[in-house]
C-alpha positions as a printed Julia matrix, in Angstrom:
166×3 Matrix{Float64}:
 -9.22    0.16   43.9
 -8.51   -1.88   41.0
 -9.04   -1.46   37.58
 -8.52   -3.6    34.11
 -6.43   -1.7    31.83
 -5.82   -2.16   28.23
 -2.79   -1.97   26.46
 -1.84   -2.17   22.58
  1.62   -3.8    21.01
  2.65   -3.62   17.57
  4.36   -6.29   16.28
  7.46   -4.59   14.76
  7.75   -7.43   11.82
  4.13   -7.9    10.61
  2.35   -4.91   11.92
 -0.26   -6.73   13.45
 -1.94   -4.73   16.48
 -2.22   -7.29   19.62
 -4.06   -6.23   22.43
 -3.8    -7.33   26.54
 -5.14   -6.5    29.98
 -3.55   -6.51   33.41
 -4.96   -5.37   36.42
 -4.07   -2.06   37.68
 -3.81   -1.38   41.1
 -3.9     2.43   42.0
 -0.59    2.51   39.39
  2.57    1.0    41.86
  5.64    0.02   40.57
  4.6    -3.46   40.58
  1.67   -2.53   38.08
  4.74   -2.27   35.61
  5.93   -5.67   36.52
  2.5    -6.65   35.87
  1.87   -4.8    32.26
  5.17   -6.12   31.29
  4.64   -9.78   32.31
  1.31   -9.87   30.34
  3.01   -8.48   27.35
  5.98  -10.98   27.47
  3.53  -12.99   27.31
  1.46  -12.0    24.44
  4.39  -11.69   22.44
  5.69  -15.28   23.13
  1.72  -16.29   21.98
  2.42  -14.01   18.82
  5.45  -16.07   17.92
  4.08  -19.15   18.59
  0.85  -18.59   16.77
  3.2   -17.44   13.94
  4.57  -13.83   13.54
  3.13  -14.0     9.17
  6.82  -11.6     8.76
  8.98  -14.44    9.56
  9.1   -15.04    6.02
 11.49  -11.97    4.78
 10.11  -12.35    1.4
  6.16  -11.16    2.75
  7.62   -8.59    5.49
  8.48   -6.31    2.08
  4.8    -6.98    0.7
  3.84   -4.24    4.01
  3.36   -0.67    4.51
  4.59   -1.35    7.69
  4.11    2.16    9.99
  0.72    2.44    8.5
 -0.59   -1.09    8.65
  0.56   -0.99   12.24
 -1.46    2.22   12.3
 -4.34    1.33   11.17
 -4.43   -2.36   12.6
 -3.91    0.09   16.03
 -7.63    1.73   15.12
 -8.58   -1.46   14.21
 -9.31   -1.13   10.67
 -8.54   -4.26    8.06
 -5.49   -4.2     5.77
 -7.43   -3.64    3.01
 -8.84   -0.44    3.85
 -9.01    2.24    1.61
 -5.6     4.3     3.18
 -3.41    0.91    3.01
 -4.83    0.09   -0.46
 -4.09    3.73   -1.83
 -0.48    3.87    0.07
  0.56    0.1    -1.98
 -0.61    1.43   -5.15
  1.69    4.44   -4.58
  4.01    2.5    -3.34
  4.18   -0.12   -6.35
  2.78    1.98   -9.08
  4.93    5.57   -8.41
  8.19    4.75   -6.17
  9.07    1.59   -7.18
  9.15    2.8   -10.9
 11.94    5.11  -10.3
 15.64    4.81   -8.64
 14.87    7.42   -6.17
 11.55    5.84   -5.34
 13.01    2.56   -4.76
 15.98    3.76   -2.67
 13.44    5.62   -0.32
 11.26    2.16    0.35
 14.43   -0.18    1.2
 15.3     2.94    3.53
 12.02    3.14    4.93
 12.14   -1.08    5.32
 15.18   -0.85    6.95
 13.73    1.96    9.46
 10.38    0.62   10.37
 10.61   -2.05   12.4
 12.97    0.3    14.71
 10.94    2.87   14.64
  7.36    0.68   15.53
  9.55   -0.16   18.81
 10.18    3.35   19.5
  6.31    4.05   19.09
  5.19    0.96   21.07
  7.43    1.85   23.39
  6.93    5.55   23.95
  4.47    7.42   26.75
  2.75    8.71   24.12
  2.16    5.88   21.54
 -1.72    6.64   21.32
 -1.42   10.13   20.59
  1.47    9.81   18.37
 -0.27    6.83   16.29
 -3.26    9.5    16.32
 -0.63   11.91   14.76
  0.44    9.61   12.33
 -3.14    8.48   11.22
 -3.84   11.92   10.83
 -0.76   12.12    8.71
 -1.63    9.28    5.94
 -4.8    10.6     5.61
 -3.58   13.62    4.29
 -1.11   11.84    2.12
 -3.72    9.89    0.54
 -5.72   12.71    0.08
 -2.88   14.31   -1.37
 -2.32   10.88   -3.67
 -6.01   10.82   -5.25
 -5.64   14.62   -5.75
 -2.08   13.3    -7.87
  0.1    15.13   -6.29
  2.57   12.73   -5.8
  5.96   15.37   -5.44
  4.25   16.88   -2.35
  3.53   13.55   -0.72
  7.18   12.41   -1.56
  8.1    15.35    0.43
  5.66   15.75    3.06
  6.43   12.5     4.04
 10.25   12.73    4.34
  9.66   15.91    6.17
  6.85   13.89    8.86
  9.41   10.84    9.08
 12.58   13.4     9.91
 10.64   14.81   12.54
  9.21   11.75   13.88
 12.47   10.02   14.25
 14.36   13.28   15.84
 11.4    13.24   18.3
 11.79    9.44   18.93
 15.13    8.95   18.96
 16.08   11.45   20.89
């Protein structure tokens, strides 16, 4: 029996959450084929349409792992968690040496590491992990406790990456 299924991509440059269907049939080998013909496809749409990173200058104006996060749940990028994260972002990090070498770091490491996720078994669950994760942050943000974000995050990221890249 046959079945529509639904898969997400994340778009490793912009973050934008893209969504196709293929037909399942009772999951063969050549359901594979099919899922990865339909998103071959969906990505050469995405670049045609016009990938809005292309421009290096606006790829850096993104929280990249949690716009691709919460594009995933479908929530706009100006919700309250990406709107708290920039402020942090612009307002604590990029004030300080430190801060500023830990966002080119994390630049340089998220497109990479949106692959991995896309690309992993277990992308739902682990973007649920990760939503669950800048939630607390945030919290952690309007409560001003920026130190134990600073770490908690380094600490999430590590483990994230040794479980991804491994």
């Amino acid at each position: 029996m046959a079945r529509v299924k639904t898969k997400h991509w994340i778009c490793p440059k912009c973050a934008r959450a893209l969504t196709y269907n293929f037909v399942d049939y009772k999951y063969s080998r050549m359901d594979t084929v099919r899922a990865s013909q339909e998103l071959m496809k969906m990505k050469i749409r995405h670049k045609q349409l016009g990938c809005v990173a292309d421009n290096k200058n606006q790829r850096r104006s993104f929280c990249l792992i949690a716009t691709a996060c919460v594009s995933h749940f479908g929530l706009s990028d100006d919700c309250h968690l990406l709107t708290v994260l920039r402020n942090f972002r612009d307002q604590n990090l990029l004030t300080t040496p430190e801060g500023i070498k830990l966002v080119n770091s994390y630049y340089d490491l998220a497109p990479t590491l949106i692959e991995k996720l896309n690309a992993s078994p277990e992308a739902d669950e682990l973007w649920n992990e990760i939503y669950q994760q800048i939630s607390s942050w945030v919290s952690l943000i309007e409560r001003h406790e920026t130190k134990v974000v600073v770490v908690r995050y380094q600490e999430y990221l590590s483990s994230l990456i040794d479980r991804l890249f491994v």
